[in-house]
C-alpha positions as semicolon CSV with decimal commas, in nm:
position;residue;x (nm);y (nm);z (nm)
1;X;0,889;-1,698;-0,398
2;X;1,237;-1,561;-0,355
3;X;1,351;-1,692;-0,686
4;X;1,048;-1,554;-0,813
5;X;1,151;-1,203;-0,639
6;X;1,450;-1,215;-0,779
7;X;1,370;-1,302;-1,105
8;X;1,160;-1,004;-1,159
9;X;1,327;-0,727;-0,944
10;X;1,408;-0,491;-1,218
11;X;1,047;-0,490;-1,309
12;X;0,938;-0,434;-0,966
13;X;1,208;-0,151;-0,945
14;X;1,008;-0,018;-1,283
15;X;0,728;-0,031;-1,071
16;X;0,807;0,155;-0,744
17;X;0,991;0,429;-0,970
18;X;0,647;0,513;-1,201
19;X;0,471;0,522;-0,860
20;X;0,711;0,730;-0,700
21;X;0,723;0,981;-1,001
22;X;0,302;0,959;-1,056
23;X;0,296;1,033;-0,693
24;X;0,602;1,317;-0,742
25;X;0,416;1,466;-1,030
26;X;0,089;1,496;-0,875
27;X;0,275;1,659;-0,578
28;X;0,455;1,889;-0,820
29;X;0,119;1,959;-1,048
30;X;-0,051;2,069;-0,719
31;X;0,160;2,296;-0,620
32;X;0,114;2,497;-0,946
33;X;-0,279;2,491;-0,945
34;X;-0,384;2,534;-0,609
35;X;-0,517;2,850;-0,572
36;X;-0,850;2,868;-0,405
37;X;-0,976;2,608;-0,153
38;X;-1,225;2,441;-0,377
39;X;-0,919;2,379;-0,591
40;X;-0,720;2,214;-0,341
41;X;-0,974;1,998;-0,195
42;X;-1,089;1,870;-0,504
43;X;-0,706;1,774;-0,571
44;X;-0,664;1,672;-0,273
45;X;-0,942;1,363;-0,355
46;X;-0,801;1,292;-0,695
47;X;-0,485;1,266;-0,580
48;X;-0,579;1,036;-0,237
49;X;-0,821;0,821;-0,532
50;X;-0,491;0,812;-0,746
51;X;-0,298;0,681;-0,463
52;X;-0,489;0,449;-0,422
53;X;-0,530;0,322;-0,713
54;X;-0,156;0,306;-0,704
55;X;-0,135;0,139;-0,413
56;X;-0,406;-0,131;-0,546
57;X;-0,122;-0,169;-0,874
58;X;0,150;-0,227;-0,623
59;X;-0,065;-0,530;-0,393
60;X;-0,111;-0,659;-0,745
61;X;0,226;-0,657;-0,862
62;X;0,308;-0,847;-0,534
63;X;0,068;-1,094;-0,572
64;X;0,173;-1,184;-0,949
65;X;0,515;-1,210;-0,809
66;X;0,436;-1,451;-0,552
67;X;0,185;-1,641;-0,809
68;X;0,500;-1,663;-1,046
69;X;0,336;-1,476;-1,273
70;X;0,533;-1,156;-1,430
71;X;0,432;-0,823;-1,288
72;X;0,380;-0,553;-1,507
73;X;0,349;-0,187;-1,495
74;X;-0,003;-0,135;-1,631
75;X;-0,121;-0,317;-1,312
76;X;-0,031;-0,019;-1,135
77;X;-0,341;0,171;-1,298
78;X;-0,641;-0,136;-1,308
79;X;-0,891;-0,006;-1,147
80;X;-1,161;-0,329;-1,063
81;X;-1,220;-0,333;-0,706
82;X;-1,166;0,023;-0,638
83;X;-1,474;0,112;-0,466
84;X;-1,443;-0,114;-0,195
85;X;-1,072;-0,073;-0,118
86;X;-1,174;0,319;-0,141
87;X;-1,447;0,234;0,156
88;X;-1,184;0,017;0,358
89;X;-0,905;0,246;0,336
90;X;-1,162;0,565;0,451
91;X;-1,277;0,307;0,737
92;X;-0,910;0,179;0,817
93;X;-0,766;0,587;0,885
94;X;-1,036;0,669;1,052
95;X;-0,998;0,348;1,275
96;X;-0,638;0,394;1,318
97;X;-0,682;0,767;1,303
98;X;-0,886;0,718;1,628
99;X;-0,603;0,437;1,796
100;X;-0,345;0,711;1,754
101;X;-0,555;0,947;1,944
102;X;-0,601;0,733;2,219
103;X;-0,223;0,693;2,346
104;X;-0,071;0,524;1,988
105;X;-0,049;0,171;2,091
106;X;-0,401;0,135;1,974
107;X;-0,335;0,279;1,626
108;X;-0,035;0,031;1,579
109;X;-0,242;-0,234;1,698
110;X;-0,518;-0,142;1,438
111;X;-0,283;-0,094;1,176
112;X;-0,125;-0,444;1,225
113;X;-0,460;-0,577;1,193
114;X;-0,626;-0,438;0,937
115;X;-0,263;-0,441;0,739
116;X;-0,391;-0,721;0,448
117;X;-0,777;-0,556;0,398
118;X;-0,585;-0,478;0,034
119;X;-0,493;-0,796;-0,033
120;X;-0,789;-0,963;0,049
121;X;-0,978;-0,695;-0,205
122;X;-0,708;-0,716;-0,486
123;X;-0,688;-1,125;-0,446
124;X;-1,071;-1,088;-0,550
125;X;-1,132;-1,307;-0,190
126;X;-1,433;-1,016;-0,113
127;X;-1,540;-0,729;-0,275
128;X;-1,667;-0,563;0,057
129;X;-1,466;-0,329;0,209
130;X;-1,610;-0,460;0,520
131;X;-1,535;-0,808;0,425
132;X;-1,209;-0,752;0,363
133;X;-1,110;-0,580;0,681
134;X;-1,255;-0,897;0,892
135;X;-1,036;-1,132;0,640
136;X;-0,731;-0,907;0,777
137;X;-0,836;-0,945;1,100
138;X;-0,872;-1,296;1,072
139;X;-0,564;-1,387;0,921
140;X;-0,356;-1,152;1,150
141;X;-0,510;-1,256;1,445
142;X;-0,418;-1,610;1,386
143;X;-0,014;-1,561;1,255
144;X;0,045;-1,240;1,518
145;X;0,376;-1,412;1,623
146;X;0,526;-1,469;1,236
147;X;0,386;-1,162;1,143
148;X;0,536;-0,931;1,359
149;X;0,847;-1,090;1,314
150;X;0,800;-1,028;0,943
151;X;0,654;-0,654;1,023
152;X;0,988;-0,649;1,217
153;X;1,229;-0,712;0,982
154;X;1,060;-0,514;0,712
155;X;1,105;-0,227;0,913
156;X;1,480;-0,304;0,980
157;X;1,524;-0,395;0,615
158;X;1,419;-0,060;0,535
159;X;1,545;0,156;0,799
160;X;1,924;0,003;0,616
161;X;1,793;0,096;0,256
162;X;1,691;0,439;0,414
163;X;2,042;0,483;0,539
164;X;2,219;0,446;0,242
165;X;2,063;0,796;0,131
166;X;1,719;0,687;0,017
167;X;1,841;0,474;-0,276
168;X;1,851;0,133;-0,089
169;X;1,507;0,179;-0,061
170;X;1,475;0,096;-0,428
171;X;1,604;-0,237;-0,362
172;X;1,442;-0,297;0,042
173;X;1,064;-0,121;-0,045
174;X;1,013;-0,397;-0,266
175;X;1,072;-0,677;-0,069
């Protein structure tokens, strides 16, 4: 998989930049139109269904990566399994919403858990929202050790590209 990483980086760079500048141009649209509160709430949905849709594009581009299959931008914008990963990402915040209200340590812990429901939707391994939260759970519950170690160093991987003024994280955020 690293050769395979490597291999395609540039195209995963292509990636994270059109999401960062669909996401930057939604921003940047919205605050142009939103003048009454109808307005903004009904932006406010298409860009949260756009996001996710985004974020769907970006699991997929991972998994072609670590299929060895080339990733390619128009993945970013399929749209098949939608509905569900809609449902599990309302149910996920709310969940974790709730865990951060009760101290924080609960909301990290539900986050951890319920970090792969995407994957599991994406993969095609469920197409229940559901489902695909209990496959997270699942697979977390039985790798916590090498999975916080990998949670770990994704962090610290990041919190370097983040120092070197944002930019780095063009190179870390994929990885």
């Amino acid at each position: 998989v690293p050769g395979h990483f490597a291999e395609r980086h540039g195209l995963i760079l292509i990636i994270a930049l059109v999401v960062v500048l669909v996401s930057f141009g939604l921003s940047l649209a919205g605050q142009w139109v939103l003048d009454s509160w109808v307005i903004v709430m009904v932006w406010n949905i298409l860009t949260t269904v756009v996001s996710l849709i985004l974020a769907m594009g970006l699991i997929r581009a991972a998994l072609a990566v670590v299929d060895g299959r080339t990733p390619e931008v128009g993945m970013l914008f399929q749209t098949e399994g939608l509905v569900p990963y809609l449902i599990a990402s309302i149910l996920v915040g709310l969940a974790v919403g709730v865990g951060f209200l009760l101290c924080i340590i609960p909301g990290l812990i539900l986050a951890f858990l319920f970090a792969f429901y995407g994957y599991a939707i994406v993969d095609g391994r469920t197409d229940d929202g559901i489902e695909a939260m209990k496959t997270s759970w699942q697979l977390v519950s039985a790798n916590v050790g090498s999975l916080l170690l990998l949670f770990i160093l994704t962090l610290l991987i990041n919190f370097v590209g983040a120092l070197l003024c944002g930019i780095g994280l063009f190179v870390t955020y994929p990885i």
